[in-house]
MARZA-210047 format. One record per residue (C-alpha): x, y, z; residue in three letters. Coordinates in nm, 3 decimals. Example, Ala and Ser with C-alpha at 12.3 -4.5 7.8 and 13.67 -1.06 7.14 Angstrom:
[[1.230, -0.450, 0.780], 'ala'];
[[1.367, -0.106, 0.714], 'ser'];
//
This chain:
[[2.915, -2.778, 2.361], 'unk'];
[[3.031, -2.901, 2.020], 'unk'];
[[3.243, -3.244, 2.002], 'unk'];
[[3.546, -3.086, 1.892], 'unk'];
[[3.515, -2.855, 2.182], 'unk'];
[[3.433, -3.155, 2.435], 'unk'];
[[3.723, -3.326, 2.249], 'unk'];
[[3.969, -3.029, 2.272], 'unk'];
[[3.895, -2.949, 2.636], 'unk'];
[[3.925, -3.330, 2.736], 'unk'];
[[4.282, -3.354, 2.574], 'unk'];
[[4.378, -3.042, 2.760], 'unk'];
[[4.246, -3.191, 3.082], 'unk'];
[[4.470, -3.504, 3.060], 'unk'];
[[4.779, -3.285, 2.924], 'unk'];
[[4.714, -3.065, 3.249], 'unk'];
[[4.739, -3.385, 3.458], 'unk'];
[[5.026, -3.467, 3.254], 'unk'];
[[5.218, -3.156, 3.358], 'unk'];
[[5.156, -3.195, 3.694], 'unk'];
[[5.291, -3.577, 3.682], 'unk'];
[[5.592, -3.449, 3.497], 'unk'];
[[5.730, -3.143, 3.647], 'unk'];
[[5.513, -3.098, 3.981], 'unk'];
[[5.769, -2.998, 4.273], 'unk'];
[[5.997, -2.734, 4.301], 'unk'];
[[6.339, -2.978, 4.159], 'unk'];
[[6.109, -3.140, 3.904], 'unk'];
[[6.035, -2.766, 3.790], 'unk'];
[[6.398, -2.680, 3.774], 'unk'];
[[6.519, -2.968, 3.583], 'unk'];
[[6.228, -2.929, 3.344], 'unk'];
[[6.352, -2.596, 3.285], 'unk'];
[[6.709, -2.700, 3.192], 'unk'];
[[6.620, -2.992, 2.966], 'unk'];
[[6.669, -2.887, 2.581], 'unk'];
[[6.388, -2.924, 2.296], 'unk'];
[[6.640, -3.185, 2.144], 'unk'];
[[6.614, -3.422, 2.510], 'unk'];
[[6.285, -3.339, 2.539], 'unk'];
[[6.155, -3.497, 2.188], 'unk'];
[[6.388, -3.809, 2.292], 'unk'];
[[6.177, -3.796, 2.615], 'unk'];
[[5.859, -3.754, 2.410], 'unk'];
[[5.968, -4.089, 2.182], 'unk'];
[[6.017, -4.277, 2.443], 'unk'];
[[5.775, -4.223, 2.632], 'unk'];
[[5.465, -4.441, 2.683], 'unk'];
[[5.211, -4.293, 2.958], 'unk'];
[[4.971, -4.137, 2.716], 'unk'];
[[4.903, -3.840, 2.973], 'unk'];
[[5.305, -3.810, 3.021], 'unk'];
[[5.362, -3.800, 2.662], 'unk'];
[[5.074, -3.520, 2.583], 'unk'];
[[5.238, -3.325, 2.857], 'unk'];
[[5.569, -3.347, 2.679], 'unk'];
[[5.392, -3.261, 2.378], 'unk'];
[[5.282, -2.966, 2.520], 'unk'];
[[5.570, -2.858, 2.657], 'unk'];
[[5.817, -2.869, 2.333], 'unk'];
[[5.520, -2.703, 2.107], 'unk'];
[[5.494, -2.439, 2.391], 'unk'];
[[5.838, -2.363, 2.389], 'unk'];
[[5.876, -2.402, 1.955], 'unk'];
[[5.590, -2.121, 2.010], 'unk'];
[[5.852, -1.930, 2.175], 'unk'];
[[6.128, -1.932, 1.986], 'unk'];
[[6.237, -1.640, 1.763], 'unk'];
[[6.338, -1.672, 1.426], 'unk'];
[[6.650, -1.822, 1.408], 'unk'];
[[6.590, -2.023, 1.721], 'unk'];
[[6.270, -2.178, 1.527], 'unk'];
[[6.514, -2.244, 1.235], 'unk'];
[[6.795, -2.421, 1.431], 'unk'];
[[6.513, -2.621, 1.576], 'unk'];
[[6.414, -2.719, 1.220], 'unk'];
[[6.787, -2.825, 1.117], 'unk'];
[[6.747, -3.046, 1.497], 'unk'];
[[6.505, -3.234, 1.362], 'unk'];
[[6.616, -3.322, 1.017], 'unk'];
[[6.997, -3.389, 1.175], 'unk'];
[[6.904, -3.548, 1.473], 'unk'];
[[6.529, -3.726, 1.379], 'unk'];
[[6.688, -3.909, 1.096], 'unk'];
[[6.630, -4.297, 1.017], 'unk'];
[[6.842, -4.513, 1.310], 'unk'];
[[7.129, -4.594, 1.028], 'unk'];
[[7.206, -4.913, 1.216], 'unk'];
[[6.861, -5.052, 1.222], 'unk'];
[[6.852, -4.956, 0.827], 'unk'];
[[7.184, -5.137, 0.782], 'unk'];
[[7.034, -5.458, 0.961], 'unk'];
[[6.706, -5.446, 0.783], 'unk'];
[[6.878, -5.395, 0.438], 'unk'];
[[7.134, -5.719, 0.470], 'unk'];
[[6.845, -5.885, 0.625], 'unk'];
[[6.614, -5.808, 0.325], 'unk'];
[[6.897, -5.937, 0.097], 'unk'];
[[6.900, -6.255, 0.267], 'unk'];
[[6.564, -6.314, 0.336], 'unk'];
[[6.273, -6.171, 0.082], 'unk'];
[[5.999, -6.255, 0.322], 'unk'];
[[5.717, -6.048, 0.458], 'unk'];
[[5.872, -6.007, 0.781], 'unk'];
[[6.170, -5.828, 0.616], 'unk'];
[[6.018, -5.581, 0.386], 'unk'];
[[5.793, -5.503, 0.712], 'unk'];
[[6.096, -5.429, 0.872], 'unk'];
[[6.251, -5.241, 0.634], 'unk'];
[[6.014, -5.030, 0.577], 'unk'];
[[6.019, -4.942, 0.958], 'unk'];
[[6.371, -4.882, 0.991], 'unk'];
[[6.394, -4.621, 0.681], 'unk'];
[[6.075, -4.445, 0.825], 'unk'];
[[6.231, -4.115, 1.000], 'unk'];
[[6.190, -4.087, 1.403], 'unk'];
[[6.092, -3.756, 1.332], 'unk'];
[[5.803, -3.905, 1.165], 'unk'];
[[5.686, -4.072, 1.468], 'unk'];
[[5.791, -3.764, 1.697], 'unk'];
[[5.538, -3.533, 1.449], 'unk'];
[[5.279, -3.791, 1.513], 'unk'];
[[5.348, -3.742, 1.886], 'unk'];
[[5.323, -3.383, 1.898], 'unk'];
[[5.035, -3.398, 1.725], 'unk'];
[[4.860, -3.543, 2.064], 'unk'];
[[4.898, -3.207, 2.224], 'unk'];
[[4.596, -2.946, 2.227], 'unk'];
[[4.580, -2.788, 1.940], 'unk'];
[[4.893, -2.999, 1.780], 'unk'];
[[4.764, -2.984, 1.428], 'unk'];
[[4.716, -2.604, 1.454], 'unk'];
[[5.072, -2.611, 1.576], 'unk'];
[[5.228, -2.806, 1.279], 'unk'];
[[5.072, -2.698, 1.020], 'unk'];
[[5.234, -2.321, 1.158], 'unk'];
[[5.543, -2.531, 1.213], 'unk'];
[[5.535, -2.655, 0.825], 'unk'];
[[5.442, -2.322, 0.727], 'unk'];
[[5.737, -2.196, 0.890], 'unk'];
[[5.936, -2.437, 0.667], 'unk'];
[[5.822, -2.325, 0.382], 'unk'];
[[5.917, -1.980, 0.435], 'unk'];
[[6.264, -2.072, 0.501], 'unk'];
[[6.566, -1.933, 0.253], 'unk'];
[[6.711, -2.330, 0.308], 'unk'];
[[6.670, -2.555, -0.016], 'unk'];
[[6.906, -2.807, 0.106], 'unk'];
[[6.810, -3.137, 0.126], 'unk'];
[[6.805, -3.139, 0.433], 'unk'];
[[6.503, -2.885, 0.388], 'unk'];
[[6.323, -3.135, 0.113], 'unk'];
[[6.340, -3.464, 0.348], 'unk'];
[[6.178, -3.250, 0.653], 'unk'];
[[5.908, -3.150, 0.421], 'unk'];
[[5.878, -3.461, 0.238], 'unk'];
[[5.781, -3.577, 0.636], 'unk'];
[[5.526, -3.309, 0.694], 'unk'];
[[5.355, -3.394, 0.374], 'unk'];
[[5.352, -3.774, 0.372], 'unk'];
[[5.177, -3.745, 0.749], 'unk'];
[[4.926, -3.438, 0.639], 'unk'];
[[4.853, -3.616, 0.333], 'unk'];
[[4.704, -3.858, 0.589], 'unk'];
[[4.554, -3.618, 0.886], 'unk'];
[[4.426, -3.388, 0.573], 'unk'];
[[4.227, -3.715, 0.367], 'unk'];
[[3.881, -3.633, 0.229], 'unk'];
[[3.759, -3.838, 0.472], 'unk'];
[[3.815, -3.615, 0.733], 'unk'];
[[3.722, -3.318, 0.572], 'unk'];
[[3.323, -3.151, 0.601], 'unk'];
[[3.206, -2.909, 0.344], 'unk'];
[[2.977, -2.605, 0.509], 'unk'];
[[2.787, -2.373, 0.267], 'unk'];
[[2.930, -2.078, 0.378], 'unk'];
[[2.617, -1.745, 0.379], 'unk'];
[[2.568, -1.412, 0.580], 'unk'];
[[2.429, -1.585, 0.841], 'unk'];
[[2.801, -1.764, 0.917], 'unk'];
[[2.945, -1.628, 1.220], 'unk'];
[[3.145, -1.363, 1.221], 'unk'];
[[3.474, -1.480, 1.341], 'unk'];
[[3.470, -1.747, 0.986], 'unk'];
[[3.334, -1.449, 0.770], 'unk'];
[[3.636, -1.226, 0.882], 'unk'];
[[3.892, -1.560, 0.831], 'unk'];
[[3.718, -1.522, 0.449], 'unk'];
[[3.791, -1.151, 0.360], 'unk'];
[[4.156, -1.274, 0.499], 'unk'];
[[4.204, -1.600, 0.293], 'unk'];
[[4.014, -1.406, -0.014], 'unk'];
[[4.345, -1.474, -0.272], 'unk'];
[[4.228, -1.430, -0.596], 'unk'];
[[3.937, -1.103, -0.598], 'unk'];
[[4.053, -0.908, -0.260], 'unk'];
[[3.745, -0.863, -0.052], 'unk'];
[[3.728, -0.462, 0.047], 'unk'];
[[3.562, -0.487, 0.357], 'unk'];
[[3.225, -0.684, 0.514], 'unk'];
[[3.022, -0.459, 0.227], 'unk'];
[[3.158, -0.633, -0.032], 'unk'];
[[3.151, -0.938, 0.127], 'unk'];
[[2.764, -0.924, 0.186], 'unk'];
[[2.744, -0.851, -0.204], 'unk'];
[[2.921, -1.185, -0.264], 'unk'];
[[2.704, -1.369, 0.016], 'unk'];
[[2.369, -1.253, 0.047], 'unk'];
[[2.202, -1.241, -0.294], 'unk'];
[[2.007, -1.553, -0.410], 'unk'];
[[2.239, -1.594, -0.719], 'unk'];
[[2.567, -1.656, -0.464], 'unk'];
[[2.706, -1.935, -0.300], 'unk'];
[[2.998, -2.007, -0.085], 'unk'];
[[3.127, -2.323, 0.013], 'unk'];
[[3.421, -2.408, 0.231], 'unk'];
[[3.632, -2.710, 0.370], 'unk'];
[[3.682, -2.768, 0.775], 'unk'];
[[3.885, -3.018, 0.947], 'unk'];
[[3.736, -3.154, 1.299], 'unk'];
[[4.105, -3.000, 1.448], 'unk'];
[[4.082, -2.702, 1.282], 'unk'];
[[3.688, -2.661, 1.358], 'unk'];
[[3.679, -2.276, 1.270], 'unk'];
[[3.966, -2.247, 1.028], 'unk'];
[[3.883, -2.273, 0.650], 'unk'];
[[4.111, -2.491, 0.453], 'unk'];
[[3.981, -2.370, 0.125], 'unk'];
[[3.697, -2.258, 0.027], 'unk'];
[[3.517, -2.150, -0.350], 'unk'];
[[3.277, -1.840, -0.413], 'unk'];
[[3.000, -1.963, -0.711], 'unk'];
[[2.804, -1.720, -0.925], 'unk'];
[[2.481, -1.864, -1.026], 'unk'];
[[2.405, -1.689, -1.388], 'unk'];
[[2.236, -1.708, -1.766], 'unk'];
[[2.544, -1.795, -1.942], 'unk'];
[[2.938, -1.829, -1.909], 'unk'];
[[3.076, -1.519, -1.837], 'unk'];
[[3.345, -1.365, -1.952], 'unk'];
[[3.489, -1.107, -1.750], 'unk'];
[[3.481, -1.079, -1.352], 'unk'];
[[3.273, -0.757, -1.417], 'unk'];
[[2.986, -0.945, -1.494], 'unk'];
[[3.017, -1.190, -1.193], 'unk'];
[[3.113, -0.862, -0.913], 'unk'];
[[2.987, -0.562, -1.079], 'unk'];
[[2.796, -0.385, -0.796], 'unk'];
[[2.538, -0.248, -1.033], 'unk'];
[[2.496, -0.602, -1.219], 'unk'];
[[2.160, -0.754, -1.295], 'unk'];
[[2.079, -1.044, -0.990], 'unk'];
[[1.856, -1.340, -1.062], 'unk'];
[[1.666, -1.606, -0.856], 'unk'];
[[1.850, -1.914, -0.812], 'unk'];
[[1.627, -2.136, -1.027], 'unk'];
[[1.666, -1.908, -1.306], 'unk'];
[[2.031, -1.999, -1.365], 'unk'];
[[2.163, -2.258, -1.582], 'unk'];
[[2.563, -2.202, -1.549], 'unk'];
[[2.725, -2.221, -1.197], 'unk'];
[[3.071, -2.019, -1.244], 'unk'];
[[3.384, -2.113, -0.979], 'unk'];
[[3.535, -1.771, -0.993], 'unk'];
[[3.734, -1.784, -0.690], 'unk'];
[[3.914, -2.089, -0.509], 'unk'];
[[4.142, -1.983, -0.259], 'unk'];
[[4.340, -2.243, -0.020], 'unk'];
[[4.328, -2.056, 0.342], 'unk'];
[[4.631, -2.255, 0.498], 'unk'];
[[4.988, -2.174, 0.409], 'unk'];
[[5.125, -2.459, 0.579], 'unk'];
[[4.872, -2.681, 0.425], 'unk'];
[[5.049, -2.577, 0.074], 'unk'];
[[5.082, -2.880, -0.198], 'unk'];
[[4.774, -3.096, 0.006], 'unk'];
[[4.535, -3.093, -0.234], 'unk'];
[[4.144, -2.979, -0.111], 'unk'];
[[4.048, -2.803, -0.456], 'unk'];
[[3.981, -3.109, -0.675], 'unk'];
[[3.764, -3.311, -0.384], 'unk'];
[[3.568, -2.897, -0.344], 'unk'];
[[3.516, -2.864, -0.685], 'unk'];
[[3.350, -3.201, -0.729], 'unk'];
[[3.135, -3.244, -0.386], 'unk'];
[[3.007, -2.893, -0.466], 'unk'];
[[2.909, -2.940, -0.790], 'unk'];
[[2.690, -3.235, -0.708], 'unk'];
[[2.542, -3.042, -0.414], 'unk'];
[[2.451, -2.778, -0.625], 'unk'];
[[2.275, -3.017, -0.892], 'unk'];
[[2.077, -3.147, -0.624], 'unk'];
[[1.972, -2.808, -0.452], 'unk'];
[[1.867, -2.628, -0.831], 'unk'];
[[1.806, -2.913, -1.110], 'unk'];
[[1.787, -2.628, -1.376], 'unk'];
[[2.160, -2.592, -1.354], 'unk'];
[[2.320, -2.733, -1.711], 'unk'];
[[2.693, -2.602, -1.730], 'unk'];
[[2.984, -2.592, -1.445], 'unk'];
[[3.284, -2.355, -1.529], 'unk'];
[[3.544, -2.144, -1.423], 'unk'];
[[3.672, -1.811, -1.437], 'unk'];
[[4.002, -1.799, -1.407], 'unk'];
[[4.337, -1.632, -1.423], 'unk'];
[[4.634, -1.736, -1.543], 'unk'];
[[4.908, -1.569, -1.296], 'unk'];
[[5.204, -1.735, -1.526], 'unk'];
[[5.075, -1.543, -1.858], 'unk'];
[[5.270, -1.260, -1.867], 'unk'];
[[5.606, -1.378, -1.649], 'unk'];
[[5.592, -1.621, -1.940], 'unk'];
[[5.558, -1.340, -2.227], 'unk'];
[[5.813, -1.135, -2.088], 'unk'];
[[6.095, -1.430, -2.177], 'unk'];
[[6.035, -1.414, -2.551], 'unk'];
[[5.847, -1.086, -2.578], 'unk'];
[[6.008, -0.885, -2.843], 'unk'];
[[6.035, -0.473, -2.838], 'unk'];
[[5.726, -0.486, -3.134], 'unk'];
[[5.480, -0.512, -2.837], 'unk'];
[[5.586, -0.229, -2.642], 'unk'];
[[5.243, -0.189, -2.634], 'unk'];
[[5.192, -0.345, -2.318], 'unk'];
[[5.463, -0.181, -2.146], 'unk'];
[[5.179, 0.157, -2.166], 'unk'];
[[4.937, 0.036, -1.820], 'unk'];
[[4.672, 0.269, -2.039], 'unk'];
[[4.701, 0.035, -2.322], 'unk'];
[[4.310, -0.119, -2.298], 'unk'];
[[4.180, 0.255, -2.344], 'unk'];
[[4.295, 0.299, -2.727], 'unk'];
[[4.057, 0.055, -2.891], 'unk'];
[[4.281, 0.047, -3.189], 'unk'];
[[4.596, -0.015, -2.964], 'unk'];
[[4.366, -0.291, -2.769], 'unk'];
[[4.226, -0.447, -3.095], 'unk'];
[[4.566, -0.484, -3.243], 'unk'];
[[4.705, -0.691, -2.896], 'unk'];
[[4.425, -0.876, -2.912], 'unk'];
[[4.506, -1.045, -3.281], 'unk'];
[[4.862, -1.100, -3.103], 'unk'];
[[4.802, -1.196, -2.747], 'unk'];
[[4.488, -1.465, -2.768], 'unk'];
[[4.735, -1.694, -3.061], 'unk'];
[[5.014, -1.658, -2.811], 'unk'];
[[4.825, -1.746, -2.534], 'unk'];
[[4.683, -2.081, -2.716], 'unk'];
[[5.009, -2.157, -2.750], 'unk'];
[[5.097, -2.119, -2.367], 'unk'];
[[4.800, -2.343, -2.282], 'unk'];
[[4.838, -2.610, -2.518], 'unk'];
[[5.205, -2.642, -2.596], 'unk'];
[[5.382, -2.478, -2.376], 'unk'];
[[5.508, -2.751, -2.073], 'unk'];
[[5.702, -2.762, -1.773], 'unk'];
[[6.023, -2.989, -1.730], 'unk'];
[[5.809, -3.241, -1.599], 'unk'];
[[5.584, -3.239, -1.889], 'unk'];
[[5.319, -3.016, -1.718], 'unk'];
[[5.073, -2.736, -1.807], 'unk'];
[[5.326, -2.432, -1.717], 'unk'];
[[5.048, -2.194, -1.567], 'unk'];
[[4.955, -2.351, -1.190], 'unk'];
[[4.644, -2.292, -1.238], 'unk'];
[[4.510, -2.488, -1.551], 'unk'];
[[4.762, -2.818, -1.377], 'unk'];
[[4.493, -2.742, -1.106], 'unk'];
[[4.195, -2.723, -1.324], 'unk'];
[[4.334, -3.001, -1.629], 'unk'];
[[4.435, -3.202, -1.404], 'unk'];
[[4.086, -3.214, -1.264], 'unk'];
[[3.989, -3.316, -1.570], 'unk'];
[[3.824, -2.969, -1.658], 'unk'];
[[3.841, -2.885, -2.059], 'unk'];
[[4.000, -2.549, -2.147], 'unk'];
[[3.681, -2.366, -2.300], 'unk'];
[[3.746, -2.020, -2.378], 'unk'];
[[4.028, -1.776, -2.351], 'unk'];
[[3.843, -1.416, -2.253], 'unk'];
[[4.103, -1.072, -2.344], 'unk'];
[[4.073, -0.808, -2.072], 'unk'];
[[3.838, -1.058, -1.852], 'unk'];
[[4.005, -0.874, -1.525], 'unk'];
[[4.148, -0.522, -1.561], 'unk'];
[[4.292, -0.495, -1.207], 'unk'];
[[4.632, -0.450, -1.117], 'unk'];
[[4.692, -0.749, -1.005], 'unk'];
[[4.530, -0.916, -1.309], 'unk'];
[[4.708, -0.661, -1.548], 'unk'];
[[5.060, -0.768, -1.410], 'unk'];
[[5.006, -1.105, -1.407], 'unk'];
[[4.810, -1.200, -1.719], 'unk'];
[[4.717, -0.847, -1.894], 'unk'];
[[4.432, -0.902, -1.810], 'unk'];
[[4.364, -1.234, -1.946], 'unk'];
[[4.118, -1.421, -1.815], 'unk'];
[[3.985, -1.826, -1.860], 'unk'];
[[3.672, -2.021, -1.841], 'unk'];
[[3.727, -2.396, -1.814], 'unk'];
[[3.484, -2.655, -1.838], 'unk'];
[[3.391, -2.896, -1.598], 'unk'];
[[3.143, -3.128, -1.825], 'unk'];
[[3.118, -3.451, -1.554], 'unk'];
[[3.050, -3.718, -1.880], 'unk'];
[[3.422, -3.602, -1.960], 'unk'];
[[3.579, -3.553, -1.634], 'unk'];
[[3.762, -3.875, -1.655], 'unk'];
[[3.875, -3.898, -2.017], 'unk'];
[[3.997, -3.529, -1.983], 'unk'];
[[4.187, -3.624, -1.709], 'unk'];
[[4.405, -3.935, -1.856], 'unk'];
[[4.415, -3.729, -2.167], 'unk'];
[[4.647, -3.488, -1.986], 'unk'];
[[4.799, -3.752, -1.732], 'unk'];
[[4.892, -4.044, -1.985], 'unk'];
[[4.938, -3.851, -2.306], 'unk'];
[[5.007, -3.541, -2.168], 'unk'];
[[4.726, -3.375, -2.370], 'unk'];
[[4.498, -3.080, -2.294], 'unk'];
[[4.197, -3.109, -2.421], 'unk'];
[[4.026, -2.768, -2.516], 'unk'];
[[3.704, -2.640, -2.753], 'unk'];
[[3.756, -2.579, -3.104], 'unk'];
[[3.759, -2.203, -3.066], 'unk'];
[[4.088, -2.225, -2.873], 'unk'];
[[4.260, -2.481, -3.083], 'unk'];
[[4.167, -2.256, -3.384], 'unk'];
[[4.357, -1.966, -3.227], 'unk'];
[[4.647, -2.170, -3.199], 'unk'];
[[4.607, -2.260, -3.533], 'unk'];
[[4.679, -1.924, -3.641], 'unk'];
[[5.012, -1.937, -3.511], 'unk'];
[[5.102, -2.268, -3.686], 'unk'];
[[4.965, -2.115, -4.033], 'unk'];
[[5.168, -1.766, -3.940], 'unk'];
[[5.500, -1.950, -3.905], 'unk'];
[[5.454, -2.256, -4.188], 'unk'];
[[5.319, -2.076, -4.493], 'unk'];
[[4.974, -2.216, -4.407], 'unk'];
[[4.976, -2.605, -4.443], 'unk'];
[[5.006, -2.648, -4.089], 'unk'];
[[5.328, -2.795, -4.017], 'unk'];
[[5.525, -2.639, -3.682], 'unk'];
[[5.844, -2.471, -3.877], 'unk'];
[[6.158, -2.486, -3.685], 'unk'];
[[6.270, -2.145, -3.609], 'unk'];
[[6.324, -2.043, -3.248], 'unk'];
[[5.990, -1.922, -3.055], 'unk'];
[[6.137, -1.526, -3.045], 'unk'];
[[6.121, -1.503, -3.456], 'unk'];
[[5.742, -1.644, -3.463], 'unk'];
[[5.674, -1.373, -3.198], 'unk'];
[[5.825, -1.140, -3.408], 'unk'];
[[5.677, -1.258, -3.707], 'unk'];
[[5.339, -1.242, -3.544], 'unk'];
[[5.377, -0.907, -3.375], 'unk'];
[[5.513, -0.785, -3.695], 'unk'];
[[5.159, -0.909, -3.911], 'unk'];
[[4.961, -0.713, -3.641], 'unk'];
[[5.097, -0.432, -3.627], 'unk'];
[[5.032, -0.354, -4.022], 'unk'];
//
């Protein structure tokens, strides 16, 4: 028996005993049954039998289980309006802290603004399979229609406590081949996000051969559910289009023969585990178990896509590149040629000057990848020509570079100065768009971003 199974079926033992403490007997059965989730999490906070109190555990996550959709909502709203700080504690604390600055006060400060539902989440996370339970429970959240604030302090709750229960320190990487059992395998072809997995075919194809790797992230309470997990092509050189990486027909080499290890897949497995970060920690433990299992290898990179490309396009897109509104566009390669010249500058600019509100990368996945301190390499037209990739990107594709000498300068490069740093070839492309709309001495003009789009689109299509 495994220790998180020994661990599991001990917890349920002493939540069984629980039960039978709690609401053995006929009239303890009947009151049990009239007591609402709302009394029964006051029950659960004050409680302090650790068998009683996994019991009650149980029993609200049971019933939460239960609940249809609205009934799972109201129960929501319960705990943000009802699970709040203690406002009179927080009152005391705060005129205390004004009075007295001492250690004592701040500690209790601190403990008075904490939310009780933070403490009743930690509670309910006692019961079998508790985490299981609130990560569905956050995931639940996040699907709600409600932006209120009530909606952002709840979450803001969930996360500060996973953020805890999900550290790298509790997380175990397993290399993840077709020898894998087949319940995890199946919980793969699910989870697959970014290159939809067909069927257990074309997952053996990504699995088997020597020149594939798969590598995944557990938690000891989620033993056989993946948090996230990244697919690795072991190759030549840096590809540039997922044809060369999934091709059925492409040419497969022996491990030691490759010198590039390509990330062309991360996917996070966990919906409710949204905005806890696995990716970075994956990226970097697998690297360095890869350059200890094959020496030879000499360059780490992506491919990626950029699911923001086109969403972002379409905003300043003028009716010159109705091009792309033709889904047979990549066929003509005159039509393809000429969107080319046009998209790649545009796309530069996306990557490199382009920024969020908050100062950000716009596209989610190079903040990911950046922010790792990666270094855009290489922007690849028509590196994925599915659907998907077609509506989302056109088909654009990216290789960033994770070069570990640089890791850390690339990183406070984008996180102090808000810089991304990127090869030569990609700041050359968007140099092309600050010669287009300057008159060539390189000075960003001032009119709006739709007339440089224009003026570009206009220079192609001559």
């Amino acid at each position: 028996m495994s220790e998180a199974s020994f661990f599991t079926d001990m917890l349920q033992s002493i939540t069984d005993r629980g039960r039978q403490l709690l609401f053995s007997g006929a009239r303890a059965t009947q009151v049990a049954a009239k007591v609402d989730l709302q009394t029964l999490c006051e029950m659960l906070l004050s409680s302090r039998g650790e068998a009683s109190g996994m019991a009650l555990a149980a029993e609200i996550l049971d019933r939460w289980g239960a609940l249809e959709s609205e009934g799972a909502q109201k129960f929501l709203l319960m705990l943000h309006e009802k699970f709040g700080p203690d406002t009179t504690k927080l009152d005391q604390a705060i005129d205390k802290y004004r009075a007295d600055k001492s250690s004592a006060a701040i500690i209790a400060l601190h403990q008075a603004a904490e939310p009780r539902r933070q403490e009743l989440l930690r509670r309910l996370n006692h019961a079998p399979n508790g985490t299981a339970k609130l990560v569905r429970m956050r995931q639940q959240l996040l699907a709600s229609k409600d932006q209120s604030a009530g909606y952002h302090a709840l979450d803001a709750d969930f996360t500060h406590l996973f953020g805890s229960w999900f550290n790298r320190g509790f997380l175990t990487l397993r290399p993840i081949d077709w020898t894998t059992p087949a319940y995890i395998l199946e919980k793969i072809i699910k989870y697959e996000a970014v290159h939809e997995i067909a069927g257990w075919e074309e997952l053996r194809r990504r699995l088997a051969p020597a020149d594939r790797r798969c590598f995944a992230f557990f938690h000891p309470r989620l033993a056989d559910e993946p948090l996230v997990f990244v697919e690795v092509a072991l190759t030549r050189s840096v590809p540039r289009a997922i044809g060369d990486v999934l091709d059925e027909g492409r040419e497969q080499i022996n491990a030691d023969e490759a010198t590039t290890a390509v990330f062309y897949s991360i996917s996070n497995c966990q919906d409710g585990l949204r905005g806890i970060s696995f990716g970075n920690f994956l990226i970097k433990q697998v690297v360095e178990d890869l350059r200890r299992d094959l020496p030879g290898l000499k360059n780490f990179v992506t491919l990626s896509p950029v699911p923001g490309f086109a969403r972002w396009l379409a905003k300043a897109r003028p009716e010159t590149l109705t091009a792309l509104d033709d889904p047979n566009w990549p066929d003509d390669k005159k039509t393809a040629i000429a969107v080319e010249r046009v998209l790649l500058p545009l796309a530069a600019r996306y990557f490199l000057v382009e920024r969020t509100p908050e100062g950000r990368p716009v596209d989610p996945v190079a903040r990911f990848h950046l922010g790792n301190g990666a270094r855009l390499e290489r922007l690849n037209f028509l590196g994925d020509r599915s659907s998907k990739a077609m509506q989302q990107a056109h088909g654009l594709m990216v290789n960033y570079l994770y070069k570990l000498d640089d890791i850390v300068a690339n990183h406070e490069a984008l996180a102090q100065r808000g810089e991304v740093i990127a090869s030569p070839a990609v700041k050359s492309l968007l140099n092309q768009n600050d010669e287009g709309r300057s008159g060539g001495n390189g000075q960003q003009g001032s009119r709006p971003f739709a007339q440089i789009v224009n003026s570009t689109l206009g220079g192609g299509r001559k």
